[in-house]
NUSE-181333 format. One record per residue (C-alpha): residue number from 1; residue in one letter; x, y, z. Coordinates in pm, whole numbers. Each point is the difference from the previous one (the first is absolute). Layout:
BEGIN
<site i="NUM" aa="A" x="X" y="Y" z="Z"/>
...
This chain:
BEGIN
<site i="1" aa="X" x="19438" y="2365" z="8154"/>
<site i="2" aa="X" x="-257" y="199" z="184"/>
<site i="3" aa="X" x="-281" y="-232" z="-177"/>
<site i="4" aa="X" x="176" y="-294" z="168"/>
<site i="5" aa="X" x="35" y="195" z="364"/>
<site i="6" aa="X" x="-366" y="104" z="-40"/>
<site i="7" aa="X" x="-93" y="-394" z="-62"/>
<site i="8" aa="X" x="194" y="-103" z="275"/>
<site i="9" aa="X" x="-133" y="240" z="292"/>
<site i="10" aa="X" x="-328" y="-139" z="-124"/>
<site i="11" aa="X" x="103" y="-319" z="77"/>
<site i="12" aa="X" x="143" y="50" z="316"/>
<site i="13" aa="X" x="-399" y="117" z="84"/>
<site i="14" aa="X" x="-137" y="-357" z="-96"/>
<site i="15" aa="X" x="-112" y="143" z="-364"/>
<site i="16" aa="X" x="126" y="-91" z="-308"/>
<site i="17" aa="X" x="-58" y="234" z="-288"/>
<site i="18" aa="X" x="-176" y="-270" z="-160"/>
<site i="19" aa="X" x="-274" y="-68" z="275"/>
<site i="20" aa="X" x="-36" y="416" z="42"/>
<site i="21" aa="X" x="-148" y="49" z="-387"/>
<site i="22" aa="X" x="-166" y="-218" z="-218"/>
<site i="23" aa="X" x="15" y="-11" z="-416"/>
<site i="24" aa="X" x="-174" y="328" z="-28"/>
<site i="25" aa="X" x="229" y="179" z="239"/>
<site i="26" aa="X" x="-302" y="72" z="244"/>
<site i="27" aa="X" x="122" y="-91" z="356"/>
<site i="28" aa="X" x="-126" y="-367" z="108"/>
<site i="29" aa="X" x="-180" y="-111" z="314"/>
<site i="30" aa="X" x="197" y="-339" z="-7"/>
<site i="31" aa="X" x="325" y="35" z="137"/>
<site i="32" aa="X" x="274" y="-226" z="-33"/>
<site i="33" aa="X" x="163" y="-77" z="329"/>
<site i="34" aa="X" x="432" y="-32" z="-102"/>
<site i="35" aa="X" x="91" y="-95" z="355"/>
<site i="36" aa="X" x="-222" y="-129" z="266"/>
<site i="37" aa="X" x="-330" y="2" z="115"/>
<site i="38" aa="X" x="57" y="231" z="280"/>
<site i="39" aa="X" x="115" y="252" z="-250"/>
<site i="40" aa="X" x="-362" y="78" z="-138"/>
<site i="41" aa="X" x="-78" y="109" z="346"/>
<site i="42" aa="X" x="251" y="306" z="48"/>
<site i="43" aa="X" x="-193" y="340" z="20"/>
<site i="44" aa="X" x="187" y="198" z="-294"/>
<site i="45" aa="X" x="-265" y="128" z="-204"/>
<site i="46" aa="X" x="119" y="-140" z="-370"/>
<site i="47" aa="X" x="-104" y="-344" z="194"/>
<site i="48" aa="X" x="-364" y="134" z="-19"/>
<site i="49" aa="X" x="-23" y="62" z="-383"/>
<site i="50" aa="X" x="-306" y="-10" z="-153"/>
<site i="51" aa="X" x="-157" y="-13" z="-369"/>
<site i="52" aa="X" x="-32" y="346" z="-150"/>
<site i="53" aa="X" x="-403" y="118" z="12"/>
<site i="54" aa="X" x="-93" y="327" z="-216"/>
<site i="55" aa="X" x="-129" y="292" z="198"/>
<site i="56" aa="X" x="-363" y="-39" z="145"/>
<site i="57" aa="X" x="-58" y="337" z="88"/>
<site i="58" aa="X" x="138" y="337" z="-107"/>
<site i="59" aa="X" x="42" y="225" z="-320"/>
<site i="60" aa="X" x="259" y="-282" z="-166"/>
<site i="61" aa="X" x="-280" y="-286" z="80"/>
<site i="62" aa="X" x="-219" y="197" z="-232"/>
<site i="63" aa="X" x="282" y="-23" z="-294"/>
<site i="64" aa="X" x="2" y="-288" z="-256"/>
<site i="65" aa="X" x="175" y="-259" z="62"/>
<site i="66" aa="X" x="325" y="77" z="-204"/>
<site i="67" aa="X" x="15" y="343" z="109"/>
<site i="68" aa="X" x="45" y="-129" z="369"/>
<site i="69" aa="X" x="348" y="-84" z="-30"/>
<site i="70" aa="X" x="40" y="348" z="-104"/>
<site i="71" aa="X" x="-173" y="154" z="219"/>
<site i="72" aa="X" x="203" y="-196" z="319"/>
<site i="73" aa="X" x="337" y="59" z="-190"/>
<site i="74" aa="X" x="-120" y="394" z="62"/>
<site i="75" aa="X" x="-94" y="-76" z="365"/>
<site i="76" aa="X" x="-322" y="172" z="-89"/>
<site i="77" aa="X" x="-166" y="-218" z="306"/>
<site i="78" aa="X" x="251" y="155" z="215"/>
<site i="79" aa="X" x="20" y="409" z="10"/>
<site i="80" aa="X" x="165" y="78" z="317"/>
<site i="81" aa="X" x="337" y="45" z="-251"/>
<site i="82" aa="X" x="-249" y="243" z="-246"/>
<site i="83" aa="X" x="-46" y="191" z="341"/>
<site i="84" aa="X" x="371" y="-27" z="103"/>
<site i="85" aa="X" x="113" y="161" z="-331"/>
<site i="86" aa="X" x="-242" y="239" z="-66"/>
<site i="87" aa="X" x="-21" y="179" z="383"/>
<site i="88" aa="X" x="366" y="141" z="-100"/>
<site i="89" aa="X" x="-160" y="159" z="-319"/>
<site i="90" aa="X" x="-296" y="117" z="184"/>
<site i="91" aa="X" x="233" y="165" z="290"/>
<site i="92" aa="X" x="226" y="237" z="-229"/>
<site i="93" aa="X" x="-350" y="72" z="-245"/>
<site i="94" aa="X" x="-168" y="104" z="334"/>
<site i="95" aa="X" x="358" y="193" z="100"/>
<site i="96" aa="X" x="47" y="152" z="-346"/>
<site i="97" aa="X" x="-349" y="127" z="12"/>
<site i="98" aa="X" x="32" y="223" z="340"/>
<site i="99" aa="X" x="318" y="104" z="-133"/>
<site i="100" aa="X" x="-134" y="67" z="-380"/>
<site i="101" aa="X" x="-367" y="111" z="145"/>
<site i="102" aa="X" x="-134" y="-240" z="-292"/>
<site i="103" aa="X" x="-343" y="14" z="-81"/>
<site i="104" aa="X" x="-214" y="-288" z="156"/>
<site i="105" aa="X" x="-77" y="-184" z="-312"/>
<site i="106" aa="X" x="364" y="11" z="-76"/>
<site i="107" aa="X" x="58" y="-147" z="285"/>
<site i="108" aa="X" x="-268" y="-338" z="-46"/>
<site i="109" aa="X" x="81" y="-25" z="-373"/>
<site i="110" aa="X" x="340" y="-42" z="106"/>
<site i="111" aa="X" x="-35" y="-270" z="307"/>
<site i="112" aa="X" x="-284" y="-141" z="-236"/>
<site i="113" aa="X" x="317" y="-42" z="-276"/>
<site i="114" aa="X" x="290" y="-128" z="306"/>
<site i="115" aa="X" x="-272" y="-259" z="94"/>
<site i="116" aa="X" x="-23" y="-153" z="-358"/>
<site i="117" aa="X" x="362" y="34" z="-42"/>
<site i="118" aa="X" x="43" y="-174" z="332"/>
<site i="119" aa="X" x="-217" y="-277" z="-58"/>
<site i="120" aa="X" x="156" y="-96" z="-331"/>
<site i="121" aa="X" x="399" y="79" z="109"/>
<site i="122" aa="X" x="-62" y="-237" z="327"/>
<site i="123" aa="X" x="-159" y="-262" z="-242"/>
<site i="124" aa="X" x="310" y="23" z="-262"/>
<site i="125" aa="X" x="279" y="-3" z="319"/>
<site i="126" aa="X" x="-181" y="-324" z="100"/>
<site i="127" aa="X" x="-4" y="-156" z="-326"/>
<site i="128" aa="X" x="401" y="64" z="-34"/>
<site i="129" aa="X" x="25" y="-121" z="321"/>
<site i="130" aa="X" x="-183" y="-336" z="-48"/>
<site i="131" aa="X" x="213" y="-26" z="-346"/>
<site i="132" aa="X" x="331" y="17" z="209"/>
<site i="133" aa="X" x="-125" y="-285" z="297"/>
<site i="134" aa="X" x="-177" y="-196" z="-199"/>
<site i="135" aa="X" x="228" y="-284" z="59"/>
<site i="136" aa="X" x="-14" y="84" z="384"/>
<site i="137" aa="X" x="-371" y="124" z="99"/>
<site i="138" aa="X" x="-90" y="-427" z="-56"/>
<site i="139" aa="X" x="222" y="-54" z="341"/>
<site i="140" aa="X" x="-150" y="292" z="235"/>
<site i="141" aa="X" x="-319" y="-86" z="125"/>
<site i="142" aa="X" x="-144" y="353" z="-19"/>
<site i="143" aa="X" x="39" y="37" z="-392"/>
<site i="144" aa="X" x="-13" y="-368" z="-104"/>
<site i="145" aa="X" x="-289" y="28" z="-171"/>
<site i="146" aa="X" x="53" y="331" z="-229"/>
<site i="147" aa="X" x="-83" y="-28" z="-377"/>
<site i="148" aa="X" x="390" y="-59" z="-115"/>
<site i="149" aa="X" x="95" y="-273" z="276"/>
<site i="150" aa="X" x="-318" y="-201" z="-33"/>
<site i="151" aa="X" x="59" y="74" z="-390"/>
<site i="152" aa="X" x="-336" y="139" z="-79"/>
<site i="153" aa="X" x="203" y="241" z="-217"/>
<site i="154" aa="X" x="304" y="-62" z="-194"/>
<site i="155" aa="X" x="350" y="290" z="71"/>
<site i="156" aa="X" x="-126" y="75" z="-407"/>
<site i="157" aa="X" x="-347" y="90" z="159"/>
<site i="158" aa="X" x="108" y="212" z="225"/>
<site i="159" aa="X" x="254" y="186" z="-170"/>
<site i="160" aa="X" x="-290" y="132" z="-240"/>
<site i="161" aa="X" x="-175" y="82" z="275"/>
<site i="162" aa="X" x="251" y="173" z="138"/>
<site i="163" aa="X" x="42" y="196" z="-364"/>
<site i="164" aa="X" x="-384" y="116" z="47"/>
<site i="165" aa="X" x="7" y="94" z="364"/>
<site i="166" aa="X" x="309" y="206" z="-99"/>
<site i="167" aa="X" x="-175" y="145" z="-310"/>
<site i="168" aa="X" x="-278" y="95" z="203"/>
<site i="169" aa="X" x="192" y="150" z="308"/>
<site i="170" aa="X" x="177" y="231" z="-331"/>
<site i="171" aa="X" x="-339" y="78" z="-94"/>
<site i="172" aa="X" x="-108" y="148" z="331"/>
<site i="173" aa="X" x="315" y="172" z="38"/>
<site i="174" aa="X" x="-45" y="184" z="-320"/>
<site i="175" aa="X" x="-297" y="168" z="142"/>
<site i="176" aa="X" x="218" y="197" z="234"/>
<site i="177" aa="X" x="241" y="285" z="-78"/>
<site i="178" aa="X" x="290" y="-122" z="-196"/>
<site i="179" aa="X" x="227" y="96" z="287"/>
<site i="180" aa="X" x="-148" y="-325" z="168"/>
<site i="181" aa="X" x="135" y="-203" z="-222"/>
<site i="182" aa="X" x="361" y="76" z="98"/>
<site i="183" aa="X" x="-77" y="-78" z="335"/>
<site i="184" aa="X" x="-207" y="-292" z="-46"/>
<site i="185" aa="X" x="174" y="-251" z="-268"/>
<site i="186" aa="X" x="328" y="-9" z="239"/>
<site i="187" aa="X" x="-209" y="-215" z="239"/>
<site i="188" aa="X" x="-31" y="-306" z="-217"/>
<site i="189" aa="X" x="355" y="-41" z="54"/>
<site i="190" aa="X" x="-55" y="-70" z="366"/>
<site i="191" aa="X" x="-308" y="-193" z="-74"/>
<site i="192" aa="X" x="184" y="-243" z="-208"/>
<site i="193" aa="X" x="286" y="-53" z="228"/>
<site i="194" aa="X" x="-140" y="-25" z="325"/>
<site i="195" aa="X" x="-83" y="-379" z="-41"/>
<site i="196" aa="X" x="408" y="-35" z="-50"/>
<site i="197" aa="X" x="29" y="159" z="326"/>
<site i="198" aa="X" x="-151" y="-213" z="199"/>
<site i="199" aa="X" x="266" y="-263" z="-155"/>
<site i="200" aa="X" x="335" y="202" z="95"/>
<site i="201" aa="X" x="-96" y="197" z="329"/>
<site i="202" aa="X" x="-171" y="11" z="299"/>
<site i="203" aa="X" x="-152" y="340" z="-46"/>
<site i="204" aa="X" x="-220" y="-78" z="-355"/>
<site i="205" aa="X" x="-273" y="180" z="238"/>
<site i="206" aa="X" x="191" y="359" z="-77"/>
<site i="207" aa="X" x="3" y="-67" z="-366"/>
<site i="208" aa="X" x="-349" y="-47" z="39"/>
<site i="209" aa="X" x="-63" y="283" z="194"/>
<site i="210" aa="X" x="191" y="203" z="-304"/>
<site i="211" aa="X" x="-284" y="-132" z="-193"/>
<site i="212" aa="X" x="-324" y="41" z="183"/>
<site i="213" aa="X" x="85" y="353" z="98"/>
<site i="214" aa="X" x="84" y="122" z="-377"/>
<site i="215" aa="X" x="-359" y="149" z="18"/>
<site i="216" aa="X" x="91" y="263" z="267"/>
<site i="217" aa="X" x="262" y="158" z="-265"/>
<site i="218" aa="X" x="-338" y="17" z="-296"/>
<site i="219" aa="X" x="-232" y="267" z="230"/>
<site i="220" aa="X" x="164" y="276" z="-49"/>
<site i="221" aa="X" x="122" y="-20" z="-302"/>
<site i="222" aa="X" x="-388" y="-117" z="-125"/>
<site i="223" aa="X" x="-124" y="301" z="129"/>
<site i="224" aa="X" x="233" y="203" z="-209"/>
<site i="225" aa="X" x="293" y="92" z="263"/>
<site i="226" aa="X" x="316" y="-33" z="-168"/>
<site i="227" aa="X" x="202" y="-132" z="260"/>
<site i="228" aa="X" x="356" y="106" z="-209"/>
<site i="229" aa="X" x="-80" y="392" z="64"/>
<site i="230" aa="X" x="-197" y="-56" z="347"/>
<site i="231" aa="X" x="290" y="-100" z="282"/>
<site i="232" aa="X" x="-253" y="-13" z="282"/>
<site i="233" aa="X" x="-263" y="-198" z="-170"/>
<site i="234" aa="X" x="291" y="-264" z="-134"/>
<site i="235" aa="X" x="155" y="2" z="406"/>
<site i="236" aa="X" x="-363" y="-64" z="83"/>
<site i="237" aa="X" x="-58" y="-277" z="-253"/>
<site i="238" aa="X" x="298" y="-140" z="149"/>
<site i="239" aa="X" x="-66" y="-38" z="343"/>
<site i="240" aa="X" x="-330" y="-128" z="-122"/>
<site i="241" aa="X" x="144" y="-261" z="-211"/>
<site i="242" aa="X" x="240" y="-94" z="266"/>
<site i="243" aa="X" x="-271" y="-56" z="257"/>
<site i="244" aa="X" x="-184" y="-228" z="-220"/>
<site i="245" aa="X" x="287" y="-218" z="-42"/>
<site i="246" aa="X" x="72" y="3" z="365"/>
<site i="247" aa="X" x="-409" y="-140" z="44"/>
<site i="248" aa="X" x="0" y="-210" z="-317"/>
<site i="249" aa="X" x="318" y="-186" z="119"/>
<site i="250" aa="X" x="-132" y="-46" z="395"/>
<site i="251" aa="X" x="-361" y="-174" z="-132"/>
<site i="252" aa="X" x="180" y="-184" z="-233"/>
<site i="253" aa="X" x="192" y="-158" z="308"/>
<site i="254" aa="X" x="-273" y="-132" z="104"/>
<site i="255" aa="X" x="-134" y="-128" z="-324"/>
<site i="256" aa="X" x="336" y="-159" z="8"/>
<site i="257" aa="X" x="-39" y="-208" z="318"/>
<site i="258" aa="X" x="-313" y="-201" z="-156"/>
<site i="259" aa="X" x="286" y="-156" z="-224"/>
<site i="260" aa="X" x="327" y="-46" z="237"/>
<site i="261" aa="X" x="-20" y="-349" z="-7"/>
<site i="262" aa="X" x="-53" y="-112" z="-336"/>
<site i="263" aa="X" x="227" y="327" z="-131"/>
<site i="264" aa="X" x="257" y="-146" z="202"/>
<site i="265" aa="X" x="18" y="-339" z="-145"/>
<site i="266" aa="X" x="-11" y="115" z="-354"/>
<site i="267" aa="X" x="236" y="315" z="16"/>
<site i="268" aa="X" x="-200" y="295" z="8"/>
<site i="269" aa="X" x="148" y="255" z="189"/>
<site i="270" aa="X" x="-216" y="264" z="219"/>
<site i="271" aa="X" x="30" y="259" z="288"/>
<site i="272" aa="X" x="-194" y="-212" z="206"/>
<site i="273" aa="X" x="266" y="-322" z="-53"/>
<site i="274" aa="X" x="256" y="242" z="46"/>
<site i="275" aa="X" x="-118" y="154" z="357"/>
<site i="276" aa="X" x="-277" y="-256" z="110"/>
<site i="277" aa="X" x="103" y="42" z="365"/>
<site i="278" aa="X" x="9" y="361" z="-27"/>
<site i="279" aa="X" x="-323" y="90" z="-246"/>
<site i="280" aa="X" x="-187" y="236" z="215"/>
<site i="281" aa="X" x="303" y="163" z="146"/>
<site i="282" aa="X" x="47" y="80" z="-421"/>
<site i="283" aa="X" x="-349" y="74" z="-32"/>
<site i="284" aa="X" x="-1" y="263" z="283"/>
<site i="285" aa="X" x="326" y="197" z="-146"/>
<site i="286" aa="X" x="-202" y="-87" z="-337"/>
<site i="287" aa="X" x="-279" y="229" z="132"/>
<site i="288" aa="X" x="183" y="230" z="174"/>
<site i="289" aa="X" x="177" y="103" z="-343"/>
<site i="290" aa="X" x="-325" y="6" z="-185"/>
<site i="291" aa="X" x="-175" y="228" z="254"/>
<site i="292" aa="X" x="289" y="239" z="-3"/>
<site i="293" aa="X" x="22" y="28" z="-357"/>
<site i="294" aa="X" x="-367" y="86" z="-43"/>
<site i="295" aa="X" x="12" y="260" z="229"/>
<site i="296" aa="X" x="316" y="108" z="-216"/>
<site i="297" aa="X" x="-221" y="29" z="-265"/>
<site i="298" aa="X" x="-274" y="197" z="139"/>
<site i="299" aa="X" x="264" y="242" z="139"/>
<site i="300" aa="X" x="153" y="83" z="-345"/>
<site i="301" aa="X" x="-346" y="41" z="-136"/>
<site i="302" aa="X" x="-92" y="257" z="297"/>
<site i="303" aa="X" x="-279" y="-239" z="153"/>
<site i="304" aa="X" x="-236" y="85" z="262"/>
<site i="305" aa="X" x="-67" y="-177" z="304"/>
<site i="306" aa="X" x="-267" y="-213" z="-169"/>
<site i="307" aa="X" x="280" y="-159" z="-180"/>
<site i="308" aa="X" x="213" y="-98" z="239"/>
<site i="309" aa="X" x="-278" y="-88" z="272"/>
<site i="310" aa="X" x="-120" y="-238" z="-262"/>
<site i="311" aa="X" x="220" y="-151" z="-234"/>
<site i="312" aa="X" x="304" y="-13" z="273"/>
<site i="313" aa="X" x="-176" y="-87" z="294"/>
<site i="314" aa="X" x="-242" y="-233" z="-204"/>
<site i="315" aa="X" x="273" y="-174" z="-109"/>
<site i="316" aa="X" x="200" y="-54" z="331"/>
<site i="317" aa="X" x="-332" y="-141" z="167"/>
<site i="318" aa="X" x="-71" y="-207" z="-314"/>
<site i="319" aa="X" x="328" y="-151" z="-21"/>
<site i="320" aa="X" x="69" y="-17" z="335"/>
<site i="321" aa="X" x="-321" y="-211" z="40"/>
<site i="322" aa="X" x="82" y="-243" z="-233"/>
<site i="323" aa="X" x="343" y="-54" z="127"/>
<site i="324" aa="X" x="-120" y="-89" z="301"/>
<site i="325" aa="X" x="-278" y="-221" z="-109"/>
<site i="326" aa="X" x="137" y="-199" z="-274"/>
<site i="327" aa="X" x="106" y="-345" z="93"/>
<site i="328" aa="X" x="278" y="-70" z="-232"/>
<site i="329" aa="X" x="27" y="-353" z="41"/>
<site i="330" aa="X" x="-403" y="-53" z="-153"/>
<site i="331" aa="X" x="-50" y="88" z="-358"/>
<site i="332" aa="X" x="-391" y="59" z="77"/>
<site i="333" aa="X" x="106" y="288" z="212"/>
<site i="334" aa="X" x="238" y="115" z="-252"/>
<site i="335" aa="X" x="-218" y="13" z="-311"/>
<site i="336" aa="X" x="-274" y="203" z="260"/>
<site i="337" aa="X" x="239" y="235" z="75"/>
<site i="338" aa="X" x="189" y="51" z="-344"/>
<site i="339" aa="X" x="-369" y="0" z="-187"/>
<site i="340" aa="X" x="-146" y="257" z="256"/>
<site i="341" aa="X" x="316" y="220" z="97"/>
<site i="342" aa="X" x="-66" y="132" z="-405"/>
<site i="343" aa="X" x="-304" y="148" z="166"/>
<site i="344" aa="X" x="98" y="93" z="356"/>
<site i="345" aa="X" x="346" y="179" z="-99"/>
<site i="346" aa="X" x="-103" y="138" z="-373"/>
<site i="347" aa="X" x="-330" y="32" z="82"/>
<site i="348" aa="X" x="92" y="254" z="285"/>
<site i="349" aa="X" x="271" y="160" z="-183"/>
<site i="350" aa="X" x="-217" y="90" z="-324"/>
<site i="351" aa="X" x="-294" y="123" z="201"/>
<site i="352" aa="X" x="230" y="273" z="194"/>
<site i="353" aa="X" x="130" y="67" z="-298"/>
<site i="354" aa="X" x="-316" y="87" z="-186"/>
<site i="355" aa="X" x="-115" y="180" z="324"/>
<site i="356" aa="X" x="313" y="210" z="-43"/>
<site i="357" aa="X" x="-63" y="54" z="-376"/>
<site i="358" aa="X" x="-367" y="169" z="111"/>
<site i="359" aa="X" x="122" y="157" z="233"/>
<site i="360" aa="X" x="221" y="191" z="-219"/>
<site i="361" aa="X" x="-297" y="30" z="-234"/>
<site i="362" aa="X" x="-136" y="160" z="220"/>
<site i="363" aa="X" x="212" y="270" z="122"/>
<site i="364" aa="X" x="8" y="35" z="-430"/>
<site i="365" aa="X" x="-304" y="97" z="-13"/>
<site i="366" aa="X" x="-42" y="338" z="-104"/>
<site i="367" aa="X" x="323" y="-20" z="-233"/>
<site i="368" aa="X" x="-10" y="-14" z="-397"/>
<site i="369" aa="X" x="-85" y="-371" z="-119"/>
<site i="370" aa="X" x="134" y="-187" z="-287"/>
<site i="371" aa="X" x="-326" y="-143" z="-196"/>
<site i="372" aa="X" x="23" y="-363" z="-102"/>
<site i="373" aa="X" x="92" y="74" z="-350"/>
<site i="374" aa="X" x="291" y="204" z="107"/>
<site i="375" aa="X" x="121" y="-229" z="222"/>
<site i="376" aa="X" x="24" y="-309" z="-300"/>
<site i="377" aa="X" x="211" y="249" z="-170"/>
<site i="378" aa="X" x="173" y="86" z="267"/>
<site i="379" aa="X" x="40" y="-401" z="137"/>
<site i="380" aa="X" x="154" y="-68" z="-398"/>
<site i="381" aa="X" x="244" y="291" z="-9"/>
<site i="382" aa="X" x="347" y="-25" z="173"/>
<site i="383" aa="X" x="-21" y="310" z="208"/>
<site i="384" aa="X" x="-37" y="-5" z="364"/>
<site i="385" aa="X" x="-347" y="42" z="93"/>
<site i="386" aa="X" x="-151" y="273" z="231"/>
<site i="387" aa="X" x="-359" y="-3" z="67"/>
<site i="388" aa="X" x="21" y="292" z="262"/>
């Protein structure tokens, strides 16, 4: 039934199925007109499909030609979601460490580790994604041409792949105290689902955000705080947590708004179809909840001024900016704004920060310090660790 409402929004464009993919499932450049002439004219962009060409240029254009598919199916040519789930992982290993006083080489091996795990996580959510729309990404003009709809790869394909990316993200999570896997394997559950989300309510962009911000539960506990027998460090982790949702949930908003039209014709359900008239008034309370929970966080940790001066106020200008500026109704200026605000808003947040983590270095100084060899035993044992 949902095949057959698919096929017939499609027609009601001026595309049959038929004319939109040819025998080896790669989208067609000759388009079969169902109605009238005048119907090949209208400005919806699934009017404008073109043949699939491999990558040119980049890392995946560099790849053999079988491990392309792959390689797209992991969005490798597109990191801004690598960036968008790692900053999270990167803000509570920077706010563990001032609160812990971690060595800095704990500190890099750790973001060096959250960065791999990142990049692989992001690449398995997107394959489960594309497995659950694979029978709608053919009819939205922005993911028409993704390995599963244009059938590079078959759901069988992917599903392995899946099993490997999965295998590998176990891997990396072995390699941090065993404590992290408690906290870590309970996110799969919102990875997996948040593709059903988008089918049955209007706020899939939460789910997501439940996702994406998993990372800003794994600092502390990576560094060796056990958050069970440390109340302020777990109200901390909270508010951190929180805030990330609050930011993951406002870009994706305007992610959102490059697909309104086409989600709307083929029943996906988003914030942005839900308050279209009202996005940046959402956006606004979006960021005002954000900045207020990060300068929750700072205040349970005891932060100093650098803190607050730069990740709150950082943030405020930084969102505030792009509210303004984005033009909602023009996915260029969404995909500038929603690729670059993972730099402007994370960026700024991670640098103040790591400015507040050597700051408290610094006033450290003096005090007895853990030696790196101590500190892997100490990162692997379940005690709470204090490095003053």
């Amino acid at each position: 039934m949902a095949r057959t409402s698919k096929v017939l929004d499609n027609q009601r464009l001026g595309v049959t199925a038929k004319g939109a993919f040819d025998e080896r499932g790669q989208v067609s450049t000759h388009l079969q007109d169902s109605q009238s002439p005048t119907t090949s004219q209208t400005s919806h962009p699934i009017d404008k499909l073109l043949a699939y060409h491999p990558p040119s240029a980049g890392l995946i254009s560099k790849l053999p030609a079988s491990w392309v598919p792959y390689a797209e199916l992991a969005r490798l040519d597109k990191p801004a979601g690598t960036y968008y789930l790692f900053f999270p992982c990167l803000f509570s290993t920077f706010a563990a460490a001032s609160y812990t006083h971690a060595p800095p080489l704990a500190v890099l091996e750790t973001s060096i580790l959250f960065f791999t795990g990142a990049l692989i996580m992001r690449g398995a959510g997107c394959t489960i994604n594309d497995l659950w729309d694979r029978n709608l990404d053919p009819y939205v003009a922005r993911t028409r041409l993704r390995p599963l709809a244009r059938q590079a790869l078959t759901p069988l394909q992917a599903l392995v792949f899946t099993g490997f990316q999965l295998l590998a993200g176990l891997g990396l999570l072995l390699q941090f105290p065993t404590s992290c896997l408690y906290y870590g394997i309970p996110s799969l559950i919102l990875v997996a689902t948040y593709p059903l989300a988008k089918r049955v309510t209007h706020y899939p962009q939460f789910v997501l955000g439940l996702a994406f911000s998993w990372g800003a539960f794994m600092g502390f506990p990576a560094l060796g705080v056990d958050l069970l027998a440390d109340p302020i460090a777990t109200k901390a982790m909270a508010a951190l947590y929180a805030s990330c949702v609050s930011w993951t949930v406002l870009y994706d908003m305007i992610y959102a708004h490059m697909d309104i039209k086409d989600d709307a014709k083929v029943g996906i359900k988003s914030i942005a179809l839900r308050h279209e008239e009202r996005t940046k008034a959402v956006l606004s309370g979006l960021a005002i909840v954000q900045t207020s929970l990060l300068a929750l966080t700072g205040t349970l940790l005891k932060a100093s001024p650098v803190f607050f001066i730069g990740a709150s106020a950082s943030t405020a200008a930084t969102l505030g900016l792009m509210i303004w500026k984005v033009r909602l109704k023009h996915v260029s200026s969404c995909w500038w704004w929603f690729k670059n605000g993972a730099w402007l808003t994370g960026g700024g947040i991670s640098l103040s920060l790591f400015a507040e983590y050597l700051l408290q270095e610094k006033r450290n100084e003096g005090q007895v310090e853990v030696p790196p060899s101590a500190w892997r035993e100490l990162m692997h044992s379940h005690r709470p660790r204090q490095f003053s």
